[in-house]
N, CA, C and O atoms as a printed pandas DataFrame, in Angstrom:
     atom_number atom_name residue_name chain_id  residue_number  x_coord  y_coord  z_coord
0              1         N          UNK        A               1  135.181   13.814  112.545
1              2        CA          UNK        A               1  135.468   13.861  111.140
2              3         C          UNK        A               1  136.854   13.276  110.874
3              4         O          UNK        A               1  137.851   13.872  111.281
4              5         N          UNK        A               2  136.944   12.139  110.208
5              6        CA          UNK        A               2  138.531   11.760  109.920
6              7         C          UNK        A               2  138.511   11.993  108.333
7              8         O          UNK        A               2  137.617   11.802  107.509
8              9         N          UNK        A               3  139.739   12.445  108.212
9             10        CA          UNK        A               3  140.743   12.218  107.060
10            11         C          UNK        A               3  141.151   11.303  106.380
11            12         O          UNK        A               3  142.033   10.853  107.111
12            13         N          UNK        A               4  141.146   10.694  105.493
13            14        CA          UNK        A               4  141.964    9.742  104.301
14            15         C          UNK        A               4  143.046   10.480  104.439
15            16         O          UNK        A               4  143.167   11.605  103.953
16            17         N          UNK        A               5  144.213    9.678  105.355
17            18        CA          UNK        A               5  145.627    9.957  104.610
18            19         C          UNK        A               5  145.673    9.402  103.003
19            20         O          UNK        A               5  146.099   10.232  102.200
20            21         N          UNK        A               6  145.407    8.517  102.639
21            22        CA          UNK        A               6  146.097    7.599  101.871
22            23         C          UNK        A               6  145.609    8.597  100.394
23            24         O          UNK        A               6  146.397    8.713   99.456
24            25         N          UNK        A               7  144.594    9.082  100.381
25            26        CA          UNK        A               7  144.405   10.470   99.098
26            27         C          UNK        A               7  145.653   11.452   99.122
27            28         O          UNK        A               7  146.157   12.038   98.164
28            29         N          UNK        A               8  146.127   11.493  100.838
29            30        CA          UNK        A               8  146.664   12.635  100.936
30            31         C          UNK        A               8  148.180   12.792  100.377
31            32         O          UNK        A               8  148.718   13.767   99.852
32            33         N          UNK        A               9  148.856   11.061  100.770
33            34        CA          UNK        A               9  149.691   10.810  100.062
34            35         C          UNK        A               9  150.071   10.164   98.698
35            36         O          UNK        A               9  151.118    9.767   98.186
36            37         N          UNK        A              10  148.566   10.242   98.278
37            38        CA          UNK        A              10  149.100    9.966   96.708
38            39         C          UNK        A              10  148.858   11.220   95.973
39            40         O          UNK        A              10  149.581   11.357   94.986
40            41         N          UNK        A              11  147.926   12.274   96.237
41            42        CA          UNK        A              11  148.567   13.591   95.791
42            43         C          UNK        A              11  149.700   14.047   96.185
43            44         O          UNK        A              11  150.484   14.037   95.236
44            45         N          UNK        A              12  150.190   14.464   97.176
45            46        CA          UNK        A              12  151.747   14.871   96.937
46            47         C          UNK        A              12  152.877   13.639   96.395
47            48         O          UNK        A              12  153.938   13.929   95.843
48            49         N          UNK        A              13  152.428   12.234   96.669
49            50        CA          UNK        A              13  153.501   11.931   95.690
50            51         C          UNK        A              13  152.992   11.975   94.057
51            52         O          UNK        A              13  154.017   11.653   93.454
52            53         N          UNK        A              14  152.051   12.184   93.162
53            54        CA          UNK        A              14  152.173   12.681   92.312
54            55         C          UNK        A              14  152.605   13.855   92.075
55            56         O          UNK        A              14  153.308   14.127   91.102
56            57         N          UNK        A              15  152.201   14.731   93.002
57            58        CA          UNK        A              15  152.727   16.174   92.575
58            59         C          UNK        A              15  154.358   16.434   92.633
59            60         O          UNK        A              15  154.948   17.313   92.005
60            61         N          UNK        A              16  154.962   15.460   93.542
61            62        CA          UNK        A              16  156.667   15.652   93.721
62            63         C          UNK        A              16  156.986   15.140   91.958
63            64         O          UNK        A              16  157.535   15.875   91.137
64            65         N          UNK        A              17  156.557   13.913   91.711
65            66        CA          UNK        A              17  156.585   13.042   90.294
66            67         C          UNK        A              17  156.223   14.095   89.267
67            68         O          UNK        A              17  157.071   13.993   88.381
68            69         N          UNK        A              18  155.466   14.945   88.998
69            70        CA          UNK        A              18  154.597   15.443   88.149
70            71         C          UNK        A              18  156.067   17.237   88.141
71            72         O          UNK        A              18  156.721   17.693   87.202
72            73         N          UNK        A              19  155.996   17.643   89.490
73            74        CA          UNK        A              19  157.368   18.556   89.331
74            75         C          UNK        A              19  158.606   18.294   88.606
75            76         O          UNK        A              19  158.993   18.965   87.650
76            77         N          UNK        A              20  159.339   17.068   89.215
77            78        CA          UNK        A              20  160.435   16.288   89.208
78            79         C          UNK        A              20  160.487   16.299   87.581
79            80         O          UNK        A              20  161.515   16.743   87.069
80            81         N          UNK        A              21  159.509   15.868   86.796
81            82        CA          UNK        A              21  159.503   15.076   85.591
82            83         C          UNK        A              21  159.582   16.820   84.434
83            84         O          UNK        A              21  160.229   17.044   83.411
84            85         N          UNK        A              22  158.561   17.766   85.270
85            86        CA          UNK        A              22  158.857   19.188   84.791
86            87         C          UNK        A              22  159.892   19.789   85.042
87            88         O          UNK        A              22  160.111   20.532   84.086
88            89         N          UNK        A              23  160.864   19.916   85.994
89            90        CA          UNK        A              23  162.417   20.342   86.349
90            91         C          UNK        A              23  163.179   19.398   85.259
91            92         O          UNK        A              23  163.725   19.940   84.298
92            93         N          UNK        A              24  163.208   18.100   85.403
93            94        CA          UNK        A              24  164.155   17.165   84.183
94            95         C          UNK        A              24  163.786   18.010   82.927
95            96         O          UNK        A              24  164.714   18.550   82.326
96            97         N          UNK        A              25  162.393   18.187   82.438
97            98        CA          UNK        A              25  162.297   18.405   80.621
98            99         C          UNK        A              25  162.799   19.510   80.956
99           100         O          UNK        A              25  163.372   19.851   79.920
100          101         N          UNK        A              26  163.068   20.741   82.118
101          102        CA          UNK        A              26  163.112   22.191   81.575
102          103         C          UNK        A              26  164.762   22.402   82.092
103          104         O          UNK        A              26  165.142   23.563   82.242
104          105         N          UNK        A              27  165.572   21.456   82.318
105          106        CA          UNK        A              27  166.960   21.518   82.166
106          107         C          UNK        A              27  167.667   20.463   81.439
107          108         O          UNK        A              27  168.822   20.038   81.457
108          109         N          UNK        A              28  166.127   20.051   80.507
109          110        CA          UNK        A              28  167.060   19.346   79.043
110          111         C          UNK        A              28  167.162   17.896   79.008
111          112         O          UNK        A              28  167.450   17.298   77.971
112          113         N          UNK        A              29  166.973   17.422   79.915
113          114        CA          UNK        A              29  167.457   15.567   80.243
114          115         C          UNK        A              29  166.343   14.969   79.075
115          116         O          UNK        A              29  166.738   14.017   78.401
116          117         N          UNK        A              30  165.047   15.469   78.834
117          118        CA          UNK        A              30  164.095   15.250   78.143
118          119         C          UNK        A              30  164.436   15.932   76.627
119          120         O          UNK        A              30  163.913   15.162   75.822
120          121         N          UNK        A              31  164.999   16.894   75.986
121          122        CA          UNK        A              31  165.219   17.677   75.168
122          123         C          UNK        A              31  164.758   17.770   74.082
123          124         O          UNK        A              31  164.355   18.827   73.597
124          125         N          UNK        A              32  164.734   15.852   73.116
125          126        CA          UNK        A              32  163.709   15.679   72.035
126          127         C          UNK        A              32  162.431   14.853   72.748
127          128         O          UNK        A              32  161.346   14.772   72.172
128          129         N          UNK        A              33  162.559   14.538   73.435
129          130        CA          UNK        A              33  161.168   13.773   73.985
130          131         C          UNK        A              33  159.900   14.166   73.606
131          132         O          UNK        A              33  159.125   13.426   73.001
132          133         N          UNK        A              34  159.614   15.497   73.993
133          134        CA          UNK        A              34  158.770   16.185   73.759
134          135         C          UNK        A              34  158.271   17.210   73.029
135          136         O          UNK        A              34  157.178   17.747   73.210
136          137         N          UNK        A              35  159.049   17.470   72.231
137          138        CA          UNK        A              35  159.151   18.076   70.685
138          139         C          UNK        A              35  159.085   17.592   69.097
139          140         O          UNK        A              35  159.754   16.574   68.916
140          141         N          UNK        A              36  158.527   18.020   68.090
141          142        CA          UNK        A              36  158.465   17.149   67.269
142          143         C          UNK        A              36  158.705   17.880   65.881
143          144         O          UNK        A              36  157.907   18.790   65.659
144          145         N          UNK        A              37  159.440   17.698   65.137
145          146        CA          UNK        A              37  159.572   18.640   64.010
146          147         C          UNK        A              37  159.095   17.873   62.574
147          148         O          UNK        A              37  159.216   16.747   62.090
148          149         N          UNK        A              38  158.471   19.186   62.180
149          150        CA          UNK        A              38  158.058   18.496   60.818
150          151         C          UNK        A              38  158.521   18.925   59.537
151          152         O          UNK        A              38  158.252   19.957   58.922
152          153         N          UNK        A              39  159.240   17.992   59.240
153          154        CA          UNK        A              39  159.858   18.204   58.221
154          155         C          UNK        A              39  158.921   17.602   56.556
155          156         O          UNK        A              39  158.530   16.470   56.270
156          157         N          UNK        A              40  158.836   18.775   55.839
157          158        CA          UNK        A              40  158.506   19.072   54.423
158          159         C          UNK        A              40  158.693   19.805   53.151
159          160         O          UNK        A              40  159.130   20.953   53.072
160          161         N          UNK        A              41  158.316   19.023   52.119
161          162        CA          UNK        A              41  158.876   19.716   50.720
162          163         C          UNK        A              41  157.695   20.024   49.647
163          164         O          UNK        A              41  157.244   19.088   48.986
164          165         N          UNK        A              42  157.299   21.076   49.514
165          166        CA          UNK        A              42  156.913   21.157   48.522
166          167         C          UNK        A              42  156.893   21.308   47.146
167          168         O          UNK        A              42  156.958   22.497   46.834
168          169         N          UNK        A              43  156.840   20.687   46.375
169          170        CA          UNK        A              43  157.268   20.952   44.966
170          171         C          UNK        A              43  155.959   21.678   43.763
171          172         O          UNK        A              43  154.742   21.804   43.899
172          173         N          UNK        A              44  156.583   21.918   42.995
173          174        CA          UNK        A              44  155.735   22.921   42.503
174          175         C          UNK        A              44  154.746   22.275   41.714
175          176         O          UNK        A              44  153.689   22.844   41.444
176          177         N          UNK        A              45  155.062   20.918   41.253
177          178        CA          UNK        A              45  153.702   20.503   40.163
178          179         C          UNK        A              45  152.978   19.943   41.630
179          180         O          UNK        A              45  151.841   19.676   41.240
180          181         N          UNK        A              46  152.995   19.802   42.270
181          182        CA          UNK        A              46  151.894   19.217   43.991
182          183         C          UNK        A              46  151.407   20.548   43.836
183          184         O          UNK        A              46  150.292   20.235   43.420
184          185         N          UNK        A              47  151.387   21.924   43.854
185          186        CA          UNK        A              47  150.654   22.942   44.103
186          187         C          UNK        A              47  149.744   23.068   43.758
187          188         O          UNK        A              47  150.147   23.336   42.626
188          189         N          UNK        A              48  148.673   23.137   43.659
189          190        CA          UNK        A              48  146.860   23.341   42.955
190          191         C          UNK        A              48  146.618   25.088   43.391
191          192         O          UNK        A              48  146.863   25.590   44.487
192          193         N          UNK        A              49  146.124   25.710   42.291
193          194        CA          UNK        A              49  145.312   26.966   43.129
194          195         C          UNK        A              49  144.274   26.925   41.915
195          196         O          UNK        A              49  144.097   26.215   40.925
196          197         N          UNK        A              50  143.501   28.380   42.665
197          198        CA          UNK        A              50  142.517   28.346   42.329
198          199         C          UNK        A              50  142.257   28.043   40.617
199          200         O          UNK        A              50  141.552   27.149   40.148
200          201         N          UNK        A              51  142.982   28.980   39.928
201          202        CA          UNK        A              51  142.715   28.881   38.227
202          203         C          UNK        A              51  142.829   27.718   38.017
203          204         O          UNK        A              51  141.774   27.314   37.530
204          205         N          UNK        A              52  143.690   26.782   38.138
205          206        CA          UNK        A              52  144.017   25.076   37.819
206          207         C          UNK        A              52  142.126   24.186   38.444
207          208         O          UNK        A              52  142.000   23.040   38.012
208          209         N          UNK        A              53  141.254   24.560   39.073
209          210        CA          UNK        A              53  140.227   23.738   39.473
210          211         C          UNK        A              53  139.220   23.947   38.851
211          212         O          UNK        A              53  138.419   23.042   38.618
212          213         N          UNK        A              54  138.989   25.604   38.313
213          214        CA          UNK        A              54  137.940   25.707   37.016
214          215         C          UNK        A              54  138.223   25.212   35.943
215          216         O          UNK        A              54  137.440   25.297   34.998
């Protein structure tokens, strides 16, 4: 029975890549990369409810 190295080393080098890239975002080097804020305004004539559709 032989083995495929060559599976063997492209899972652990993804998995070192795939850590590496999770240690960088979770001590910040990434910080907005992966976050996204949404910024909005509502104003009051944009509001519709129910009484305004009958």
């Amino acid at each position: 029975m032989e083995r495929s190295r060559a599976i063997s080393v492209a899972i652990l080098g993804f998995t070192i890549f795939a850590g590496g890239a999770l240690l960088l975002e979770n001590t910040g080097l990434f910080a907005g990369a992966f976050r996204t804020e949404i910024l909005a305004r509502v104003d009051e004539g944009d509001v519709v409810s129910a009484a305004d559709v009958q």
